[in-house]
ZAMARGU-4260 file (C-alpha; in steps of 0.2 Angstrom, whole numbers, plus 5000, padded with zeros to 4 digits):
<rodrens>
0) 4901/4992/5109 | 4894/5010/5107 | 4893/5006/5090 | 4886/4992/5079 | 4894/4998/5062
5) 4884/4987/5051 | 4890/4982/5033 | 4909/4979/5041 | 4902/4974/5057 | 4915/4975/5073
10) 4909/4960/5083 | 4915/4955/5100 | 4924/4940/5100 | 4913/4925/5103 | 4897/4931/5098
15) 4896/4913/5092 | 4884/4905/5078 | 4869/4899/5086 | 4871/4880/5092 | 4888/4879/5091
20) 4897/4870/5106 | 4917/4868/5101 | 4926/4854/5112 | 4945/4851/5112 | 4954/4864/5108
25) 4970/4867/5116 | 4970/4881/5129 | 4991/4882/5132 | 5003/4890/5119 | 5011/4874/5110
30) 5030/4875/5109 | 5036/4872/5093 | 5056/4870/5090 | 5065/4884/5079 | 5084/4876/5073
35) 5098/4882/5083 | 5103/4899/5082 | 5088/4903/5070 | 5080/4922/5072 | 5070/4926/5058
40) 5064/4946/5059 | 5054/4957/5051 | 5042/4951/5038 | 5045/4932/5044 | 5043/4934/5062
45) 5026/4924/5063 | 5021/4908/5052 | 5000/4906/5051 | 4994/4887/5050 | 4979/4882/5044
50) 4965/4872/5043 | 4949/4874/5033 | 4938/4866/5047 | 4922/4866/5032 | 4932/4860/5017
55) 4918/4850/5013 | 4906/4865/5009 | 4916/4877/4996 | 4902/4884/4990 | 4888/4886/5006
60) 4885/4900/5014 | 4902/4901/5028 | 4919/4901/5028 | 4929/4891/5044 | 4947/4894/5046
65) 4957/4885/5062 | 4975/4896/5063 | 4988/4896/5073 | 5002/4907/5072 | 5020/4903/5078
70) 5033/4916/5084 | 5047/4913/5075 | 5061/4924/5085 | 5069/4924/5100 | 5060/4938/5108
75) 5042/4935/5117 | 5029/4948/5107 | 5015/4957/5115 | 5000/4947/5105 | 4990/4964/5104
80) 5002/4973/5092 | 4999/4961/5078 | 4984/4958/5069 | 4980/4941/5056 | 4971/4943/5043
85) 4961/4932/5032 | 4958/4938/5013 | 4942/4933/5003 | 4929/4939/4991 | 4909/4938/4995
90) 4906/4939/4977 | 4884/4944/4975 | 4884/4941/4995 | 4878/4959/5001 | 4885/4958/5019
95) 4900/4947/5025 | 4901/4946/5046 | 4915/4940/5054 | 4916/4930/5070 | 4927/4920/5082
100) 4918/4905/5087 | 4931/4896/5099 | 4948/4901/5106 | 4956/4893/5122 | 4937/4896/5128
105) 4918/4904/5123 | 4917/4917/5121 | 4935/4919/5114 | 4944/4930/5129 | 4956/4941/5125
110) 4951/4943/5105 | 4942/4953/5095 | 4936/4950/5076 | 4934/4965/5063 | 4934/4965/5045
115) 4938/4979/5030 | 4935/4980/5012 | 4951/4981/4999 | 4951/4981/4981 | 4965/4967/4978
120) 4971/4949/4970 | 4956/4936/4977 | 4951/4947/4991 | 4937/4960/4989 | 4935/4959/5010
125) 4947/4955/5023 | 4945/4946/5042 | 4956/4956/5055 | 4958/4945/5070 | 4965/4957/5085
130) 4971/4952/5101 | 4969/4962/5119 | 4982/4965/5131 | 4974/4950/5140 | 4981/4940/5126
135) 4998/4941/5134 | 5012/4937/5123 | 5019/4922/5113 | 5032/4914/5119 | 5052/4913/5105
140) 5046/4895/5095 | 5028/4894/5102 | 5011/4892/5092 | 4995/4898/5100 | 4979/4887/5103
145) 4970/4887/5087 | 4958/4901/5084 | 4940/4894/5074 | 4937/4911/5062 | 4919/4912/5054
150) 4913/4923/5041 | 4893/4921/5037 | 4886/4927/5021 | 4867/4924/5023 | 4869/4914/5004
155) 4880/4903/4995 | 4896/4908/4991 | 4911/4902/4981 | 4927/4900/4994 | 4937/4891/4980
160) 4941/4910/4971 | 4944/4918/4991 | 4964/4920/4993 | 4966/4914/5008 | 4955/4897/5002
165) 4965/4880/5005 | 4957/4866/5004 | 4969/4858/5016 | 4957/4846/5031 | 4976/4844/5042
170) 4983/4861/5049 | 4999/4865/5036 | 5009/4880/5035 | 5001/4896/5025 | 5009/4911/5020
175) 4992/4916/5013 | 4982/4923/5029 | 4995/4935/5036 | 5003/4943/5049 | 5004/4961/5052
180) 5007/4977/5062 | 4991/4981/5072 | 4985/4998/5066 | 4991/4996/5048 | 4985/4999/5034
185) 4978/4982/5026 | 4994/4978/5016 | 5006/4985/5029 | 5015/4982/5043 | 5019/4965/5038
190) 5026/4953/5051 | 5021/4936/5042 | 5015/4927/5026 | 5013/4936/5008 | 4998/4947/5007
195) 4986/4949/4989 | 4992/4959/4974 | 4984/4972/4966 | 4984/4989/4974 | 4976/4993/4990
200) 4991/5000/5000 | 4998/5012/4990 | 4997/5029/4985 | 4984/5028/4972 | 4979/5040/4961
205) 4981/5049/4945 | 4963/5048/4940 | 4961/5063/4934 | 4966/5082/4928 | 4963/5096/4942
210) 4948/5109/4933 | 4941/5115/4949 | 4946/5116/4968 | 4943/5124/4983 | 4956/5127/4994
215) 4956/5137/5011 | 4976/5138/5021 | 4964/5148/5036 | 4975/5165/5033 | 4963/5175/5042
220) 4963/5190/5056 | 4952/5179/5067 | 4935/5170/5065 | 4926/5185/5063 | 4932/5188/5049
225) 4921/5193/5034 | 4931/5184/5023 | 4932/5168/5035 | 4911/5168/5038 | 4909/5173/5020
230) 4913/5153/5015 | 4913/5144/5035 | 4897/5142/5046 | 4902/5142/5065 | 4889/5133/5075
235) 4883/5141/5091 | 4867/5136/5100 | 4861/5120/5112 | 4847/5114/5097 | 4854/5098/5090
240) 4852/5096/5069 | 4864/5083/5065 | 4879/5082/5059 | 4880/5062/5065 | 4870/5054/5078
245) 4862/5065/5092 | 4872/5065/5109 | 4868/5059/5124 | 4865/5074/5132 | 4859/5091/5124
250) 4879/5098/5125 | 4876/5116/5117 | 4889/5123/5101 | 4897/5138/5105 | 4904/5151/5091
255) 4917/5157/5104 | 4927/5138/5105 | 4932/5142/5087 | 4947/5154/5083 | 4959/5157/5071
260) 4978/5157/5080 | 4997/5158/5074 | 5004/5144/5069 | 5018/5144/5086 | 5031/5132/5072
265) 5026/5149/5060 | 5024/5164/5064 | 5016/5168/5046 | 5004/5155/5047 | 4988/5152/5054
270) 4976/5140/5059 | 4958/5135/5062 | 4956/5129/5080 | 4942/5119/5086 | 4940/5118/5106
275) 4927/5108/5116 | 4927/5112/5137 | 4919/5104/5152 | 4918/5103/5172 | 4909/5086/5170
280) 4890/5090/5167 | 4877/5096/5153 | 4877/5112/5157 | 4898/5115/5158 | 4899/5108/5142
285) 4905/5116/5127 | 4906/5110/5108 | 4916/5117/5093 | 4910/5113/5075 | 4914/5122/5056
290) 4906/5120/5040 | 4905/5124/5023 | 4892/5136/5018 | 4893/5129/5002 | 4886/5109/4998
295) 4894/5108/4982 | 4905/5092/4985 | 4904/5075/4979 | 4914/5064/4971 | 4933/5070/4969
300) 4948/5070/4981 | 4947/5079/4998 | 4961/5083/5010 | 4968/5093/5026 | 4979/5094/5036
305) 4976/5092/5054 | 4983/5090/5072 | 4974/5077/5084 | 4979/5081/5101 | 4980/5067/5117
310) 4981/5080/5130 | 4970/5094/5135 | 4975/5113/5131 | 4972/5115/5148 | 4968/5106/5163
315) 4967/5087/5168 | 4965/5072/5156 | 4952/5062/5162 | 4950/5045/5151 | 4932/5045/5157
320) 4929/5061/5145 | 4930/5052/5127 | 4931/5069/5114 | 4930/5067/5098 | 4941/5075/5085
325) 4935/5076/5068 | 4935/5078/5048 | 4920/5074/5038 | 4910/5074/5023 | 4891/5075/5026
330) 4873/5080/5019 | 4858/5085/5029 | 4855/5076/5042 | 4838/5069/5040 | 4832/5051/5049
335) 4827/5041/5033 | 4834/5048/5020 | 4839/5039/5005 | 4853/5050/4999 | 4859/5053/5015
340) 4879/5051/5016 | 4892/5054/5026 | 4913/5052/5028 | 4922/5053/5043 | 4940/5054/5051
345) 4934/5053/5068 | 4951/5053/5082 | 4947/5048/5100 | 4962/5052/5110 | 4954/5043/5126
350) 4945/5030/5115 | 4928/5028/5119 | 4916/5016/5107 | 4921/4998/5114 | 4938/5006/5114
355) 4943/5006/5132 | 4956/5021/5132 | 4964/5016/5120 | 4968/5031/5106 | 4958/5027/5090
360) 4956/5033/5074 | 4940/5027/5066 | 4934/5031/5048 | 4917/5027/5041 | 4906/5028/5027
365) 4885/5029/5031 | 4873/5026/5016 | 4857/5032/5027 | 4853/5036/5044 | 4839/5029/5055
370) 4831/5027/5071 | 4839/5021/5082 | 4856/5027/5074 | 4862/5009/5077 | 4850/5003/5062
375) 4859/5014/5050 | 4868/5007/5035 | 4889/5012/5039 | 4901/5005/5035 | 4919/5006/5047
380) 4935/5003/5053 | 4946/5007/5067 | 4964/5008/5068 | 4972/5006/5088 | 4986/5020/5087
385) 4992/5036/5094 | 4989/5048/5080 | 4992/5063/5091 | 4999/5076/5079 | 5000/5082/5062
390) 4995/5071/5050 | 4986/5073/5032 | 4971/5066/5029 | 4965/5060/5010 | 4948/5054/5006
395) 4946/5051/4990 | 4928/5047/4984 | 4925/5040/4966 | 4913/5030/4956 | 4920/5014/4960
400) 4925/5017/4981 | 4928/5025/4996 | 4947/5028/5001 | 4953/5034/5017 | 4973/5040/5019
405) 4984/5045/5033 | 5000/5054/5028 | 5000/5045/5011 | 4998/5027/5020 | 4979/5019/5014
410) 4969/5014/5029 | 4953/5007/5021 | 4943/5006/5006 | 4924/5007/5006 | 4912/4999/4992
415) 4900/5007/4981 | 4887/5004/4991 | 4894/5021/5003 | 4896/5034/4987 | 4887/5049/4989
420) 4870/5054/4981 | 4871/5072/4980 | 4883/5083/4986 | 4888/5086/5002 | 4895/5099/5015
425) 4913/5098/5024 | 4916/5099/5043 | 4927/5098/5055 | 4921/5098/5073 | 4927/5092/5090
430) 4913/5086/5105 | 4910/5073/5119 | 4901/5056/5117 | 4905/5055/5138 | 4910/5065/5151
435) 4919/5061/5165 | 4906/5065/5178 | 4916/5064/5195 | 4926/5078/5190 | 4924/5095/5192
440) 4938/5104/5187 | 4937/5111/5169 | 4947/5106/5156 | 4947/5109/5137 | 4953/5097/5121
445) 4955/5105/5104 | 4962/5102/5089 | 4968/5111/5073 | 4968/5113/5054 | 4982/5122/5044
450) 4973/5119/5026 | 4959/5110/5016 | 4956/5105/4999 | 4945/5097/4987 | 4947/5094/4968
455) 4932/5090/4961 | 4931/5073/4952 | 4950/5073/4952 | 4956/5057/4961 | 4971/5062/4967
460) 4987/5055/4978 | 4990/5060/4992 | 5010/5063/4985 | 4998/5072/4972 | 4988/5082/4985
465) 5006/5089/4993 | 5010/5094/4978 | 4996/5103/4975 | 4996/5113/4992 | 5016/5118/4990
470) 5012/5124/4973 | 4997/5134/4980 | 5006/5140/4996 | 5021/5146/4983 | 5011/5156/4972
475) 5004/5165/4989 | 4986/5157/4986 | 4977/5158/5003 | 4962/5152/4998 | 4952/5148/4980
480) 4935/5140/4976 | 4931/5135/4956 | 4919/5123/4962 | 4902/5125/4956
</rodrens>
C-alpha cells in the first residue's frame, strides 16, 4: 500500500495474527443446489453463512467470523463487484483492525479487508471484505470456501450488542452480515441479507437554519481577475508547504495550470479548471492548486460541484502516471500539530495507492500529521468506481461526525475523533503521486469546478444543498460570503 490509513486501517488480505496456522479449509467453490426453476435477483442474489469460530469468548478482545456466501441465481457473478460486510460496535475500544486470516490459502489471495465507521442499529463500525479480479467468479448455486474475518480491539469488548453477533458454533444461514454492490455506500447496493437501521445512507440533514454562507459559481473574466484573487490563492512556485503529505519529488505549482473557461454545456457559465502536465520527469512537471484566502471554516456543511476526468486534456493516458484529483478541507500544514485537520475527496482516475489502475475515489479525515506521514492519525475509505464526471460532493462536518456524499448518496461517516479544532481553509488541487517515467510525450489531466459552498454550522442535505445553489443561481448571486 502507499498508504497505512490508521484508525480504519486498509490491510492486505492475510496480514494474519501472529501464531496462527489455519488447516482445513476448503479451497474449491462448494455446489449447493438452488430448487428447480428457482432465480432469485436483486437484493436476494447472495445468502451469507456463518460461524462464530470464538463463540466461547463474547466478551475478549476479537471477533472471528467464518462466512460463506452462496450465489443464488442462474448467472455466474464477477466476485469483485460485491463486497460483504460485517456490522459491529467497538464500544470504549479506540481502534478496531480488520483482517482476513485464512481463505482457500495464507495469505488470503484474491481478498482484501477494509473497514468504515456508520452511525446505525448495533453497528458503530463495519468489516468490508473485497474481492480482486483474481477471485474469479461464483458459480449459479455455489458457495465459496469459507473466509476466517478478524477484527482485534487491543481490549475486551462486548460482541453480544455487535449486529452481525450470533452465537451460532455450526455455519447457519444469516441475513445479518450482508451483501452489497462493491463501491456502495454502506447501506447500498444491496445484493444479500438485511443491513442495520438507523440512518447512515440517507440524505441526512436538516440540522440546522442557513445565517452565513459563502458561495462562489467561478463567474469570472479569467484568474486574473481582481475579483477572483480577492477571495482565491493560486499556488505557483517548486517550494513544498503542505497541503497533505510532501511528494516524492519536488514537482513545482504553477499559477498558469489554473484558469477560468466557458462552461462548453453553457455558454453563460464558467468554470474553475485545475491542470497538472508532465513528459515523465521532475522537472516537466506541473501542478495546479486553489485556495481560500480566508481560514474561517469549521464545522457546518461544505459542497461543490465538480468533474473528475479519466482521460488527459491532451495527450496519452499512461496508467503509470497516478494524478490526483482533489476537494479538501485543511489547516496549516505543520508536522505535529495537535489541531491539525484535514478532509479530502481525493479521485485517482489511474488508481495509484495499492490501487492497481483501478479508478478510486478515496475520502479521509486526519486528526494530526507526523513524521513519517504514515504515522499520522487518518481516518479512510476507498470506493472502486469510475467517477469520471460531474458529481456533487457534500461534507458535512458536525459535533458529533464526519460525513462524506456523492450526488446525495452517503459514502462514509467519520468519528469524533476527526472534527476540526480550528478553522480551516478550502482547496481544490490536482498533482502526481507517480509519474510514468518511460514516457516522454507530454500530456496534461485537469479537472473542474462549477460552484462551491459552505453554510456555517448548518448541516445540510445534499437535496438541501441543490436547493440552495438553484435558489442562488436564480436570484443571479454569483458569489456571497457572510461568514466570519
Amino acid at each position: 500500500m502507499g498508504w497505512s490509513r490508521k484508525g480504519s486501517r486498509i490491510l492486505m488480505a492475510g496480514q494474519a495474527q501472529a501464531g496462527r496456522a489455519w488447516t482445513g479449509f476448503a479451497a474449491v467453490l462448494l455446489a449447493w443446489a438452488l430448487p428447480m426453476g428457482e432465480s432469485l435477483a436483486g437484493t436476494n442474489d447472495f445468502t451469507v453463512q456463518y460461524q462464530n469460530y470464538n463463540a466461547s469468548g463474547p466478551g475478549d478482545d476479537i471477533i472471528e467470523a467464518n462466512i460463506k456466501i452462496r450465489n443464488n441465481t442462474t448467472t455466474a457473478i464477477p466476485l469483485s463487484g460485491i463486497v460483504v460486510r460485517y456490522w459491529f460496535t467497538k464500544n470504549n475500544a479506540s481502534g478496531a483492525t480488520p483482517a482476513c486470516w485464512w481463505w482457500n490459502a495464507s495469505p488470503c489471495p484474491n481478498l482484501t479487508v477494509t473497514s468504515g465507521n456508520v452511525s446505525l442499529t448495533g453497528a458503530d463500525r463495519y468489516a468490508e471484505i473485497r474481492f480482486t479480479s483474481g477471485a474469479g467468479s461464483l458459480a449459479p448455486g455455489a458457495t465459496t470456501a469459507a473466509i476466517d474475518l478478524g477484527v482485534t480491539f487491543g481490549t475486551n469488548v462486548d460482541e453480544t450488542d455487535d449486529y452481525s453477533y450470533g452465537g451460532n458454533t455450526s455455519f447457519i444461514d444469516w441475513n445479518r452480515i450482508t451483501v452489497h454492490d462493491a463501491g456502495s455506500a454502506p447501506t447500498a447496493g444491496l445484493r444479500g441479507g438485511t443491513p442495520p437501521s438507523g440512518g447512515g445512507g440517507g440524505d441526512d440533514g436538516g440540522g440546522g437554519t442557513i445565517t452565513t454562507e459563502f458561495f462562489d459559481d467561478f463567474s469570472y473574466t479569467g484568474a486574473g481577475d481582481s475579483l477572483f484573487t480577492g477571495w482565491w490563492n493560486v499556488r505557483n512556485g517548486s517550494s513544498w508547504t503542505g497541503p497533505g503529505p510532501e511528494p516524492e519529488y519536488a514537482a513545482p505549482w504553477s499559477s498558469g495550470n489554473v484558469s477560468i473557461v466557458t462552461d462548453p454545456a453553457s455558454a453563460s457559465n464558467k468554470l474553475l479548471r485545475l491542470t497538472t502536465s508532465t513528459r515523465g520527469s521532475n522537472g516537466s512537471t506541473l501542478q495546479a492548486e486553489v485556495s481560500s484566502k480566508a481560514r474561517k471554516f469549521k464545522f457546518g456543511t461544505y459542497a461543490s460541484r465538480v468533474k473528475f476526468n479519466n482521460t488527459p486534456l491532451s495527450g496519452t493516458r499512461y496508467f503509470a502516471d497516478k494524478p490526483v484529483e482533489t476537494f479538501f478541507t485543511i489547516t496549516e500544514y505543520i508536522t505535529n500539530d495537535p489541531n491539525y485537520s484535514e478532509q479530502d475527496f481525493e479521485y485517482m482516475p489511474n488508481g495509484g495507492w495499492g490501487r492497481g489502475n483501478t479508478n478510486t475515489l478515496w475520502t479521509t479525515s486526519w486528526e494530526d500529521t507526523r513524521l513519517p506521514i504514515n504515522d499520522s492519525d487518518k481516518v479512510s475509505d476507498w470506493f472502486s468506481a469510475d467517477y469520471s464526471g460531474w458529481h456533487t460532493l457534500v461534507l458535512q462536518v458536525s459535533s458529533t461526525s464526519i460525513r462524506y456524499y456523492i450526488d446525495g448518496q452517503l459514502l462514509t461517516t467519520h468519528a469524533t475523533k476527526y472534527l476540526p479544532e480550528t478553522a480551516q481553509f478550502i482547496y481544490f488541487n490536482i498533482w502526481f503521486t507517480e509519474l510514468d517515467r518511460t514516457q516522454g510525450s507530454s500530456r496534461t489531466y485537469h479537472q473542474e469546478a462549477d460552484w462551491v459552498y459552505f453554510a456555517k454550522d448548518a448541516i445540510l442535505s445534499p437535496s438541501q444543498v441543490t436547493s440552495r445553489i438553484d435558489s442562488l443561481r436564480a436570484s443571479s448571486v454569483t458569489r456571497r460570503d457572510t461568514v466570519n
